[in-house]
PDBQT receptor file of N, H, CA, C and O in Angstrom, charges set to zero:
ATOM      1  N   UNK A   1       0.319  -3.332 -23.242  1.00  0.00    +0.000 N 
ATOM      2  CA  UNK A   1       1.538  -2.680 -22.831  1.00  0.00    +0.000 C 
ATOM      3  C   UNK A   1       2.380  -2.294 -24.029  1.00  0.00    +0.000 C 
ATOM      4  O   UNK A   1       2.724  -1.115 -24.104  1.00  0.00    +0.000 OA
ATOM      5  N   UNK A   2       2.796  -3.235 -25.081  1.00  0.00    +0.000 N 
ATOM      6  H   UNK A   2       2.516  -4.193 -25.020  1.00  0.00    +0.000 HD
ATOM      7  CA  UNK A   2       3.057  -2.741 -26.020  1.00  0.00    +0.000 C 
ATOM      8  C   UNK A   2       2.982  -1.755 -26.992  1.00  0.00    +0.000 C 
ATOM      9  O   UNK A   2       3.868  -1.116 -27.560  1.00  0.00    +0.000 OA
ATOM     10  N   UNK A   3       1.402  -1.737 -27.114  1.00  0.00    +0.000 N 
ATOM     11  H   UNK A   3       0.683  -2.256 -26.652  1.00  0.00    +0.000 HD
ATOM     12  CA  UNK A   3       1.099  -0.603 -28.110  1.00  0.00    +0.000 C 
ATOM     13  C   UNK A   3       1.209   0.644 -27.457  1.00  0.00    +0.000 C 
ATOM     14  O   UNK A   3       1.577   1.510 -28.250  1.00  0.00    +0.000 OA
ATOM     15  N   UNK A   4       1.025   1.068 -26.290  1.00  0.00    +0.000 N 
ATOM     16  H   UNK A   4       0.725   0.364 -25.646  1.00  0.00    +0.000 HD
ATOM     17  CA  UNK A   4       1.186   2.109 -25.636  1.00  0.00    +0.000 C 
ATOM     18  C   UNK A   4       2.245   2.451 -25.219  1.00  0.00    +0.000 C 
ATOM     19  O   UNK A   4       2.239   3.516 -24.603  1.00  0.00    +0.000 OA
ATOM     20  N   UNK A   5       3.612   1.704 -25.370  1.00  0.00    +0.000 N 
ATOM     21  H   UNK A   5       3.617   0.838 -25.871  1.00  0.00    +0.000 HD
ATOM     22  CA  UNK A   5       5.311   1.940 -24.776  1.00  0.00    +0.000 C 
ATOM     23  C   UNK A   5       5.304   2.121 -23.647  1.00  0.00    +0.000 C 
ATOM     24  O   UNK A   5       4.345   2.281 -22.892  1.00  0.00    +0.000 OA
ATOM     25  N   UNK A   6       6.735   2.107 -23.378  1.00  0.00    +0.000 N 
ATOM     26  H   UNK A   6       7.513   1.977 -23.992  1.00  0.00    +0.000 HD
ATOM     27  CA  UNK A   6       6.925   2.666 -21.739  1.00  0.00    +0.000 C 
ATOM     28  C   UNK A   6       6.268   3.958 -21.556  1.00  0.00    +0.000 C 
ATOM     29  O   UNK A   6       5.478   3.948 -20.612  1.00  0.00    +0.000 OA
ATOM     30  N   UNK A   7       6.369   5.145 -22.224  1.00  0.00    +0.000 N 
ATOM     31  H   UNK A   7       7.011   5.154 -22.990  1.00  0.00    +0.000 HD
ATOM     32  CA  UNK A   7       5.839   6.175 -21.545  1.00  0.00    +0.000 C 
ATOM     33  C   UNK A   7       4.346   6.559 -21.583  1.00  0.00    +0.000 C 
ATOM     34  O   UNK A   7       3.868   7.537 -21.008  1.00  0.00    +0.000 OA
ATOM     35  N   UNK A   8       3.459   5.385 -22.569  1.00  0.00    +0.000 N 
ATOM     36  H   UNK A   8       3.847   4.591 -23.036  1.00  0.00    +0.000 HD
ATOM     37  CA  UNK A   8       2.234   5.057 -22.040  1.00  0.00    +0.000 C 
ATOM     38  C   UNK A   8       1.344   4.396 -21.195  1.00  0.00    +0.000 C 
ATOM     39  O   UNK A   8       0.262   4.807 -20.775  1.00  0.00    +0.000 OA
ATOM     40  N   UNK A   9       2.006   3.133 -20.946  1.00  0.00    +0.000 N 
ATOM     41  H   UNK A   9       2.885   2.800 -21.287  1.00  0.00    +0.000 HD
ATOM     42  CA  UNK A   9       1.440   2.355 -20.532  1.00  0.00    +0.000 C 
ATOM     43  C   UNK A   9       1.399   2.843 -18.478  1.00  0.00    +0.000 C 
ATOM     44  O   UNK A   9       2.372   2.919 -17.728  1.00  0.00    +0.000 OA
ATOM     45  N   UNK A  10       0.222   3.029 -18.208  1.00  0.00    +0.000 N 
ATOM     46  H   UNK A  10      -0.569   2.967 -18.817  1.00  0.00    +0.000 HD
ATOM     47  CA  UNK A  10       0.270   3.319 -16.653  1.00  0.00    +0.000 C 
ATOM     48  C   UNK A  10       0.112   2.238 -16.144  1.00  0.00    +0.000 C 
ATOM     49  O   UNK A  10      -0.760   1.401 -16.375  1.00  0.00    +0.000 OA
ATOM     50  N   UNK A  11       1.323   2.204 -15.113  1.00  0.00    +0.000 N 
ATOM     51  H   UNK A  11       2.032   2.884 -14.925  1.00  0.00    +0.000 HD
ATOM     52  CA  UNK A  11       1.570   1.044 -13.861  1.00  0.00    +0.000 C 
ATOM     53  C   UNK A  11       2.076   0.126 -14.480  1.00  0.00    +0.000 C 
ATOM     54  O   UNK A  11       2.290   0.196 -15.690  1.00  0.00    +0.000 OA
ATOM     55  N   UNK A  12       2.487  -1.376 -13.419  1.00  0.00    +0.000 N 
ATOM     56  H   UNK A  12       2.313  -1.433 -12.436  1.00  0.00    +0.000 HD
ATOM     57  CA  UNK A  12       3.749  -1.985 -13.729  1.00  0.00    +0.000 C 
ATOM     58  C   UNK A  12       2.912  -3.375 -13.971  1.00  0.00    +0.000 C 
ATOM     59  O   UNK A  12       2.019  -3.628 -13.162  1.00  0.00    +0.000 OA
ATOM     60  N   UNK A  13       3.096  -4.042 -14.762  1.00  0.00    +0.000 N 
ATOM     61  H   UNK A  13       3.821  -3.836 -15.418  1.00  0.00    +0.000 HD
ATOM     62  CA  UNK A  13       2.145  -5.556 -14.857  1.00  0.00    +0.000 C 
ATOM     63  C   UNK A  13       2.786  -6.650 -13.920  1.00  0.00    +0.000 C 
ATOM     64  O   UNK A  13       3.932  -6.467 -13.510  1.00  0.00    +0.000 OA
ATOM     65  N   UNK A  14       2.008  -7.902 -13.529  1.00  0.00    +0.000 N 
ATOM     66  H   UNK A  14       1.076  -8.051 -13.861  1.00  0.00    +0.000 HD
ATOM     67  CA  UNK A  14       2.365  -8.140 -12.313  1.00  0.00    +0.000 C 
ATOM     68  C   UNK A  14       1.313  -9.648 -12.725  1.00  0.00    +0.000 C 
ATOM     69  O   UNK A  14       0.318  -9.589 -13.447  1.00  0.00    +0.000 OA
ATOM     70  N   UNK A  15       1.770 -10.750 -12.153  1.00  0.00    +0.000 N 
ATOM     71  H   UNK A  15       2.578 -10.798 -11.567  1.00  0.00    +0.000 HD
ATOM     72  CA  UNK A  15       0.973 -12.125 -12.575  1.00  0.00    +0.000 C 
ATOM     73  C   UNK A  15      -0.523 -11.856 -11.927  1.00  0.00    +0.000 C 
ATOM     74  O   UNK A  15      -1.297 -12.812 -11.878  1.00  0.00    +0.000 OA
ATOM     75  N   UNK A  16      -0.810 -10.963 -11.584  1.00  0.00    +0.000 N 
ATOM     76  H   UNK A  16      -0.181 -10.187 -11.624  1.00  0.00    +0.000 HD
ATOM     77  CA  UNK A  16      -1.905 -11.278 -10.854  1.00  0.00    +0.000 C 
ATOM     78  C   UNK A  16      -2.977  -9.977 -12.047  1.00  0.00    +0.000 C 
ATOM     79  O   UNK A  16      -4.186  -9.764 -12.142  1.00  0.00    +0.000 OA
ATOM     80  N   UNK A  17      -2.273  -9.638 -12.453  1.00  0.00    +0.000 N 
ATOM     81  H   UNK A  17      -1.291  -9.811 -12.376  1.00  0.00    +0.000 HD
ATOM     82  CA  UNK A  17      -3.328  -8.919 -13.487  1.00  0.00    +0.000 C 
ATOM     83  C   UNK A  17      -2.812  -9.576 -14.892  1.00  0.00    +0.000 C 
ATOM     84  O   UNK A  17      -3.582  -9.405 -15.837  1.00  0.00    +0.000 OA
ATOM     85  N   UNK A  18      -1.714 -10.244 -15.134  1.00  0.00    +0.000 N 
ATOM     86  H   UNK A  18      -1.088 -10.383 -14.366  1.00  0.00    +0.000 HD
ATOM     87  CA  UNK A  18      -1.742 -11.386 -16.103  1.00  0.00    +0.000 C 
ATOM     88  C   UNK A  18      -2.824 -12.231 -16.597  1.00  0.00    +0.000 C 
ATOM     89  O   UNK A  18      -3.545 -12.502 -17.557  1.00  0.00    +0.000 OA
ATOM     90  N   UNK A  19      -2.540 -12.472 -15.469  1.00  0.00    +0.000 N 
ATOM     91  H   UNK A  19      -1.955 -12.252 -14.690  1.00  0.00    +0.000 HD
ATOM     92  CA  UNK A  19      -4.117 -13.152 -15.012  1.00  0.00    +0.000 C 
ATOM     93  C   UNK A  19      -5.157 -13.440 -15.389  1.00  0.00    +0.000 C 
ATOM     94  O   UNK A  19      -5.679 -14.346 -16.039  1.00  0.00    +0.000 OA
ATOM     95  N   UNK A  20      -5.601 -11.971 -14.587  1.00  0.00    +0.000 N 
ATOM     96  H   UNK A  20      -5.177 -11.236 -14.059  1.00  0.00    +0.000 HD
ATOM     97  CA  UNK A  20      -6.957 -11.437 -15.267  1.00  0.00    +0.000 C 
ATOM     98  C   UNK A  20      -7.467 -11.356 -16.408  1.00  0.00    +0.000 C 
ATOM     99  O   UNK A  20      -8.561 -11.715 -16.843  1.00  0.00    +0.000 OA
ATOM    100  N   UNK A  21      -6.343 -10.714 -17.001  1.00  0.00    +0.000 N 
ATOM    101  H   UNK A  21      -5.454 -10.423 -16.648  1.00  0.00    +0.000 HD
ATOM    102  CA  UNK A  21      -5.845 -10.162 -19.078  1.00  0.00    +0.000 C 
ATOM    103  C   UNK A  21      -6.849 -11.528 -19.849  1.00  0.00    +0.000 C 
ATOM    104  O   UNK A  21      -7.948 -11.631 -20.395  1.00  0.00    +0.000 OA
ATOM    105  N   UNK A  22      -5.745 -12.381 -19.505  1.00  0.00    +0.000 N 
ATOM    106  H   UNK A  22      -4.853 -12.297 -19.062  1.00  0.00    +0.000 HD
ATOM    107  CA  UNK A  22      -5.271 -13.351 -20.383  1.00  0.00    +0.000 C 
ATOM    108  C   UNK A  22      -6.073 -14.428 -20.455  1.00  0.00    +0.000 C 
ATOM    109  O   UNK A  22      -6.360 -15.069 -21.466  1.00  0.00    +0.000 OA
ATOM    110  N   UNK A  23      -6.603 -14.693 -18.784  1.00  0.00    +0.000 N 
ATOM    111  H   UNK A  23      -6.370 -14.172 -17.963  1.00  0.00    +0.000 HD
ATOM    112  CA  UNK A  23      -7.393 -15.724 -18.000  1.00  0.00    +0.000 C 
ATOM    113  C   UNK A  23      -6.509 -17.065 -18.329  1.00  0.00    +0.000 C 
ATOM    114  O   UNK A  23      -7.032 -18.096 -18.750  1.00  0.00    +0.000 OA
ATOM    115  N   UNK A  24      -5.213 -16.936 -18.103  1.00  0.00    +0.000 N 
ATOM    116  H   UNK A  24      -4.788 -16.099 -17.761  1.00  0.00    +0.000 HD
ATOM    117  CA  UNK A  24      -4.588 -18.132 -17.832  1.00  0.00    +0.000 C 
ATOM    118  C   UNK A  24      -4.341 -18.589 -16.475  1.00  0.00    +0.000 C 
ATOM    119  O   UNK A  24      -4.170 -17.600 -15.762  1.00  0.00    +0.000 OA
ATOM    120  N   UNK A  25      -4.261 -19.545 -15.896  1.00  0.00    +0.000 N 
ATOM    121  H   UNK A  25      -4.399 -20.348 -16.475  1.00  0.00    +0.000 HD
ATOM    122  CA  UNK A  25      -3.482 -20.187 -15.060  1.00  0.00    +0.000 C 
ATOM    123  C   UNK A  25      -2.400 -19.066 -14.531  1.00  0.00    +0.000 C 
ATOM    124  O   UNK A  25      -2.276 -17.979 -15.096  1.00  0.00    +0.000 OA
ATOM    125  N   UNK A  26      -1.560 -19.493 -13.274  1.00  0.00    +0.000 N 
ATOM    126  H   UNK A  26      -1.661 -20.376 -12.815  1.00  0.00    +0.000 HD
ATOM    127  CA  UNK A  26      -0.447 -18.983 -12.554  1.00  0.00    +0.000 C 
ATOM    128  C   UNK A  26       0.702 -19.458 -13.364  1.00  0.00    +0.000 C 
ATOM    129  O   UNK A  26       1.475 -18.755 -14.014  1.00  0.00    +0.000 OA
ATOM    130  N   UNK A  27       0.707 -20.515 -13.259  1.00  0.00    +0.000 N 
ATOM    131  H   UNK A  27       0.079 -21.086 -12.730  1.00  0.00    +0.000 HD
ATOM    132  CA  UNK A  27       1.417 -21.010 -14.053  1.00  0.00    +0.000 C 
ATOM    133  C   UNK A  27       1.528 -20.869 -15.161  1.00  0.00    +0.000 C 
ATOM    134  O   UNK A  27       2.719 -20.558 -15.195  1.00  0.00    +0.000 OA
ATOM    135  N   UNK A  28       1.124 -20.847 -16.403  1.00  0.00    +0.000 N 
ATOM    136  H   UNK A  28       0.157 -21.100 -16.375  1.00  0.00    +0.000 HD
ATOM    137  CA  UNK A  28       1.449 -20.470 -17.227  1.00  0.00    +0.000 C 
ATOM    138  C   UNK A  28       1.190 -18.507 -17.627  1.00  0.00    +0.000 C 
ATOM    139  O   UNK A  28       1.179 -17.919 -18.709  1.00  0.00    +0.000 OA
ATOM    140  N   UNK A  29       1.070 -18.155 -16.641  1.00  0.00    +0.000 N 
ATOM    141  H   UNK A  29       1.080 -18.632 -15.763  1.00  0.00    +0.000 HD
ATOM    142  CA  UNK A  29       1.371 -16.893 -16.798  1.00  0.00    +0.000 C 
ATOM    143  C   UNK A  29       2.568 -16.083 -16.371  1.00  0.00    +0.000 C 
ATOM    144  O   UNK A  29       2.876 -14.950 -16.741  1.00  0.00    +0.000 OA
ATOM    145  N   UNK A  30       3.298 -17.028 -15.363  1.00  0.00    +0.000 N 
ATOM    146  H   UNK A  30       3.048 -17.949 -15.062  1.00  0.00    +0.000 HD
ATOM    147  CA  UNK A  30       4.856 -17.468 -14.944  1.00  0.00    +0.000 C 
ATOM    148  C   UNK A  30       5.586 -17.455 -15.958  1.00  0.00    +0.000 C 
ATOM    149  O   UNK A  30       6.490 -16.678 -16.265  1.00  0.00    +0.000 OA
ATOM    150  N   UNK A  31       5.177 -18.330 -16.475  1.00  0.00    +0.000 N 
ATOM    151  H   UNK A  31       4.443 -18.960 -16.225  1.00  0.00    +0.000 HD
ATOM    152  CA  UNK A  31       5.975 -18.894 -17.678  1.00  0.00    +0.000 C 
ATOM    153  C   UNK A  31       5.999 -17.284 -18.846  1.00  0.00    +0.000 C 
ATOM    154  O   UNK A  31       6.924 -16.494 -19.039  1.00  0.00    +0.000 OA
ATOM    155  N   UNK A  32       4.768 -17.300 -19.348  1.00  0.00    +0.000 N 
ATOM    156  H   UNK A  32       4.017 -17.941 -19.192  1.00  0.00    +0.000 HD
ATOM    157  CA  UNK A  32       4.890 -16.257 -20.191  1.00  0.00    +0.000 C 
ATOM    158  C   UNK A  32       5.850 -15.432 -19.851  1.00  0.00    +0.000 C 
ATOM    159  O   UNK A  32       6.778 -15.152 -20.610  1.00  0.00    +0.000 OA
ATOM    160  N   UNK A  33       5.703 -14.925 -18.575  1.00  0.00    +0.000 N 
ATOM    161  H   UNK A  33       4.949 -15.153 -17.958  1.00  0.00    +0.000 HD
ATOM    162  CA  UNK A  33       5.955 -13.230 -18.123  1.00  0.00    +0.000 C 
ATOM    163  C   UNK A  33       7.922 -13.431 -17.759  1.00  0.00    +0.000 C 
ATOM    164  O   UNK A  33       8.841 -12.612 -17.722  1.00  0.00    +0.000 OA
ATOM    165  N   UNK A  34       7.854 -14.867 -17.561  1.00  0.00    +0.000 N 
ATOM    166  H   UNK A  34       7.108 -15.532 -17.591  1.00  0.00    +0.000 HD
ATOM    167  CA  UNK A  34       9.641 -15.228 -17.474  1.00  0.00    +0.000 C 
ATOM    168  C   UNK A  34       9.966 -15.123 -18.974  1.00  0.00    +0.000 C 
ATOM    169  O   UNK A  34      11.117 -14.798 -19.266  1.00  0.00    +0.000 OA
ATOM    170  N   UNK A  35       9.136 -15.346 -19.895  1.00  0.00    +0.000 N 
ATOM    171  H   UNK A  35       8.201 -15.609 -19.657  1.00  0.00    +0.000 HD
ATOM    172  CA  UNK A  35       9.676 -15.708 -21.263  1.00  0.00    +0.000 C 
ATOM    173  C   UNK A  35      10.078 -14.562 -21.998  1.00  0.00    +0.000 C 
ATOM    174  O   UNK A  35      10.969 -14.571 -22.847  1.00  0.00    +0.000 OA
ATOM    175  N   UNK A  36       9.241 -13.332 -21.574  1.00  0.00    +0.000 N 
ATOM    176  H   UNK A  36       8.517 -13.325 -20.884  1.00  0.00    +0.000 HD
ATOM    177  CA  UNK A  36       9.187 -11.894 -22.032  1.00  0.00    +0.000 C 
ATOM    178  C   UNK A  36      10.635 -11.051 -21.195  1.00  0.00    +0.000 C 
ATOM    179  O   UNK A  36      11.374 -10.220 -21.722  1.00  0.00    +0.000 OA
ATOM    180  N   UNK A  37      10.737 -11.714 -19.418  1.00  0.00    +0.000 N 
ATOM    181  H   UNK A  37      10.137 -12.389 -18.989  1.00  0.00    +0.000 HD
ATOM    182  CA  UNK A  37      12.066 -10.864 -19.056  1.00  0.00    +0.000 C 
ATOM    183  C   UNK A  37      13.323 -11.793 -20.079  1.00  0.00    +0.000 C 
ATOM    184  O   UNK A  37      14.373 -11.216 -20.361  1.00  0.00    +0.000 OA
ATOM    185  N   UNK A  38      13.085 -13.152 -20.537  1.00  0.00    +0.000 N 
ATOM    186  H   UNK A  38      12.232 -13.620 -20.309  1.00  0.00    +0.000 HD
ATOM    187  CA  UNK A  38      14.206 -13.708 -21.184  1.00  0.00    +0.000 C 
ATOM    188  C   UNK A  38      14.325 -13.045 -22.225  1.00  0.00    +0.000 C 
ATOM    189  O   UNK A  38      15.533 -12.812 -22.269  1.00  0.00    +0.000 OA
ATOM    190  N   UNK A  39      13.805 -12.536 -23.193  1.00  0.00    +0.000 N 
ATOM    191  H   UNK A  39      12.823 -12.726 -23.156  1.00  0.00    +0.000 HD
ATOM    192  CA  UNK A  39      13.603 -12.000 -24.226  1.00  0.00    +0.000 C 
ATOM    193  C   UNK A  39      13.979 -10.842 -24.465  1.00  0.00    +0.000 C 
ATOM    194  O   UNK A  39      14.150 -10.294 -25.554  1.00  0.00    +0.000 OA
ATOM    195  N   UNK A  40      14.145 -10.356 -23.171  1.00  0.00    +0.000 N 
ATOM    196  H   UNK A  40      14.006 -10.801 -22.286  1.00  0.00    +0.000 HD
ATOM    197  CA  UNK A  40      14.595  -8.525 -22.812  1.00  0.00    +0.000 C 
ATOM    198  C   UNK A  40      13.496  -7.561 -23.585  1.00  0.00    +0.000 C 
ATOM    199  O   UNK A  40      13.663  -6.549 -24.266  1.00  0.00    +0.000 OA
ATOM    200  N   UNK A  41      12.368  -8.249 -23.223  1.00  0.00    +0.000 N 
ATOM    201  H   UNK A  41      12.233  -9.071 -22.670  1.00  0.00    +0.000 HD
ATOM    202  CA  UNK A  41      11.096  -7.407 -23.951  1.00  0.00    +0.000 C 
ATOM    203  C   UNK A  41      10.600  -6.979 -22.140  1.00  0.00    +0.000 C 
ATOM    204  O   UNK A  41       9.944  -5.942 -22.233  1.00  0.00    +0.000 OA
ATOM    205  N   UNK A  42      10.673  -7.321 -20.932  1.00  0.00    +0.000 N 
ATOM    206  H   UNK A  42      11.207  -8.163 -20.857  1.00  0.00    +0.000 HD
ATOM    207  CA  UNK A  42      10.231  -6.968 -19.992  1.00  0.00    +0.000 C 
ATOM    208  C   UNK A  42      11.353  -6.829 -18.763  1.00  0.00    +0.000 C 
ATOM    209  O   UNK A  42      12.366  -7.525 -18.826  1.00  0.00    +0.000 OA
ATOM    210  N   UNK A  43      11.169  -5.996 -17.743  1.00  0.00    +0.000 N 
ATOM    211  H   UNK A  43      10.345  -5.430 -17.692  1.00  0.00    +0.000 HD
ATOM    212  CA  UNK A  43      12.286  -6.379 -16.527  1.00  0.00    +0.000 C 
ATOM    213  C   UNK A  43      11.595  -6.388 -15.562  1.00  0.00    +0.000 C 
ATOM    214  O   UNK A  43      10.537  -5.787 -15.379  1.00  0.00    +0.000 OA
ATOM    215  N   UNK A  44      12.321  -7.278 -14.685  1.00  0.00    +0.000 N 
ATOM    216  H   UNK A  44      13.181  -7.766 -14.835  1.00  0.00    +0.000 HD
ATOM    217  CA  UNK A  44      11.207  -6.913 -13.500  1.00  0.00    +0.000 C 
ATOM    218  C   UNK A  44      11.843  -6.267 -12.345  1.00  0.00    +0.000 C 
ATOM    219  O   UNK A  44      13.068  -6.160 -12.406  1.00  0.00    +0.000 OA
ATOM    220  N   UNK A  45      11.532  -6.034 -11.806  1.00  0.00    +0.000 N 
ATOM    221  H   UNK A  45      10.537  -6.121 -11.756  1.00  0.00    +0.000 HD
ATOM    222  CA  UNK A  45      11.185  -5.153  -9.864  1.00  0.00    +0.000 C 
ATOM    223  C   UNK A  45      10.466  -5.634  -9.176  1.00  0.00    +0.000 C 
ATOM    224  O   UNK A  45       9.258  -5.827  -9.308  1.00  0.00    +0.000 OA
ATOM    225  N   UNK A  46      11.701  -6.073  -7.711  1.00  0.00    +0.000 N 
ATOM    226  H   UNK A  46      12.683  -5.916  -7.603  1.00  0.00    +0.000 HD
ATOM    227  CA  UNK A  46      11.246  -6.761  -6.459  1.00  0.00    +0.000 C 
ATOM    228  C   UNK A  46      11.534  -8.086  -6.787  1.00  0.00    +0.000 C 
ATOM    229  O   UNK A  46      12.168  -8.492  -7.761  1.00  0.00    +0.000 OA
ATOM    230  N   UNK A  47      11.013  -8.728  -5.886  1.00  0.00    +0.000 N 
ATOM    231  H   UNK A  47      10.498  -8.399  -5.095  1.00  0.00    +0.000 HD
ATOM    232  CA  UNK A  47      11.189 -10.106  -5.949  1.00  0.00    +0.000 C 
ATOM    233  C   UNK A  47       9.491 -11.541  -4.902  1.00  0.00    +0.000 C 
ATOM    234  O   UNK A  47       8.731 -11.458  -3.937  1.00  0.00    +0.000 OA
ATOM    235  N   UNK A  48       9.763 -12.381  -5.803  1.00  0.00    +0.000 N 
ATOM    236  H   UNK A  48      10.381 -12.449  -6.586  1.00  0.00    +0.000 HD
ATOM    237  CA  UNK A  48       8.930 -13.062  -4.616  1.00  0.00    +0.000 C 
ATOM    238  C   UNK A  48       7.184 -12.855  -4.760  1.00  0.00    +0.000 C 
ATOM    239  O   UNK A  48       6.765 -12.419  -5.833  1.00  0.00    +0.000 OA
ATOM    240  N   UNK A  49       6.564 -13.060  -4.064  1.00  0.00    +0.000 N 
ATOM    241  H   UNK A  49       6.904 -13.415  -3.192  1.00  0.00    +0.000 HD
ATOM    242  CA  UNK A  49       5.658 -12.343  -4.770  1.00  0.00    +0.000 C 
ATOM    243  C   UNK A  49       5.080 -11.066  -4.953  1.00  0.00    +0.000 C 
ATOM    244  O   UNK A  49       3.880 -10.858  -5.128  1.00  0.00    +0.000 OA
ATOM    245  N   UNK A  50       6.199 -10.008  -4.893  1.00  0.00    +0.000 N 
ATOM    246  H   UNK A  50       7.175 -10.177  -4.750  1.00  0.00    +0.000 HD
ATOM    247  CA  UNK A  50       5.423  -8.743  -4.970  1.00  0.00    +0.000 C 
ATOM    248  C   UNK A  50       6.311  -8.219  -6.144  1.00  0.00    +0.000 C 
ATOM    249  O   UNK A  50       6.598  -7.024  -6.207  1.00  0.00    +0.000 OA
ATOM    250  N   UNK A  51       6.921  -9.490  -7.454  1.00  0.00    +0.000 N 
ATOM    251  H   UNK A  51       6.688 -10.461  -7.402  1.00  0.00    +0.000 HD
ATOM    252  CA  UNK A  51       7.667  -9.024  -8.305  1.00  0.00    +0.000 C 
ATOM    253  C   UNK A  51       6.983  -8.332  -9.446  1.00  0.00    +0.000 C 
ATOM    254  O   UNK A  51       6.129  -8.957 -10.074  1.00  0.00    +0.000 OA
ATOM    255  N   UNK A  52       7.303  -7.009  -9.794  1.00  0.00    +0.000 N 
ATOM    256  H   UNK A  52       7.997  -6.501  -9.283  1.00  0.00    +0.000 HD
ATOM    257  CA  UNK A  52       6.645  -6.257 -11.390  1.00  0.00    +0.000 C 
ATOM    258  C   UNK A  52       7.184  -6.436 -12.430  1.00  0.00    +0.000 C 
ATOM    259  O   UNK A  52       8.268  -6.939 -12.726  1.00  0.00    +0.000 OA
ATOM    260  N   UNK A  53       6.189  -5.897 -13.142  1.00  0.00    +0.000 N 
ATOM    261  H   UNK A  53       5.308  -5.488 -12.903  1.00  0.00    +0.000 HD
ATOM    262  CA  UNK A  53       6.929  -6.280 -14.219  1.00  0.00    +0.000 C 
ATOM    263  C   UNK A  53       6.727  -4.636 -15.686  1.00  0.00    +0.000 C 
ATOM    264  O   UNK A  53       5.744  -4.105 -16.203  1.00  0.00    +0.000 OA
ATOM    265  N   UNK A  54       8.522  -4.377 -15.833  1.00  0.00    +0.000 N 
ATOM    266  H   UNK A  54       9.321  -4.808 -15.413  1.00  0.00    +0.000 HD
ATOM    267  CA  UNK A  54       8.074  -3.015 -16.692  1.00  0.00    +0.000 C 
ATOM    268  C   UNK A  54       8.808  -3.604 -18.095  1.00  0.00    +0.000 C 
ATOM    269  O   UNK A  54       9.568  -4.538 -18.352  1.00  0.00    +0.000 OA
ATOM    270  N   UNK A  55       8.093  -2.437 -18.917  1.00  0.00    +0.000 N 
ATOM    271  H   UNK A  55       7.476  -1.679 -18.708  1.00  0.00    +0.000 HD
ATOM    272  CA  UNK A  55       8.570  -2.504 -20.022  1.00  0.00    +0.000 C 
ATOM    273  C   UNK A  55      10.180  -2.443 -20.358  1.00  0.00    +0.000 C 
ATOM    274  O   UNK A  55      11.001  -1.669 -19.864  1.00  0.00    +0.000 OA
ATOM    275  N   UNK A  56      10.333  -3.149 -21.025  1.00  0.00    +0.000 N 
ATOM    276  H   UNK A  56       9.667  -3.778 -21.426  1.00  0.00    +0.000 HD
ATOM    277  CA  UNK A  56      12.406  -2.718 -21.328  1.00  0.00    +0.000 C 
ATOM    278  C   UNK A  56      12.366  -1.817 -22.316  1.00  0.00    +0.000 C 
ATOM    279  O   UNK A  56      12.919  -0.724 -22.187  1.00  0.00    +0.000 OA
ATOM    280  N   UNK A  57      11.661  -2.190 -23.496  1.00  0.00    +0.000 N 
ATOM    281  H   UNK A  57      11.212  -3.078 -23.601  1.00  0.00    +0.000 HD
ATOM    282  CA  UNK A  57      11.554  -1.410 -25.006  1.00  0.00    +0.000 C 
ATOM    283  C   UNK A  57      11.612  -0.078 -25.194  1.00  0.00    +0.000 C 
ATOM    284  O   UNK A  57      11.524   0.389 -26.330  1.00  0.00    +0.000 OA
TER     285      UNK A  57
C-alpha cells in the first residue's frame, strides 16, 4: 500500500486480507492495523466487522 500511495493502491485493506499478506493471527493483525490508524498512517471506514482500512498519506 505504501509504495503505490493513495492514488495507486486499488481497494481498501481490511484484517481479512491482512491476513493473508502477512499470515499473522487476527489478533495481531488488529493490533497492527490499530497501530497504523494511531499513527495517522491509515483511516478507517465502517465499523465492526466490515471496518476498511485507507490510506491517510
Amino acid at each position: 500500500m505504501l509504495d503505490q500511495g493513495a492514488e495507486g493502491f486499488e481497494g481498501e485493506m481490511s484484517a481479512k486480507k491482512y491476513i493473508s499478506i502477512t499470515k499473522t493471527s487476527k489478533a495481531t493483525a488488529t493490533r497492527d492495523l490499530q497501530d497504523l490508524v494511531d499513527k495517522n498512517v491509515l483511516t478507517t471506514e465502517g465499523a465492526g466487522r466490515s471496518v476498511r482500512y485507507e490510506l491517510d498519506i
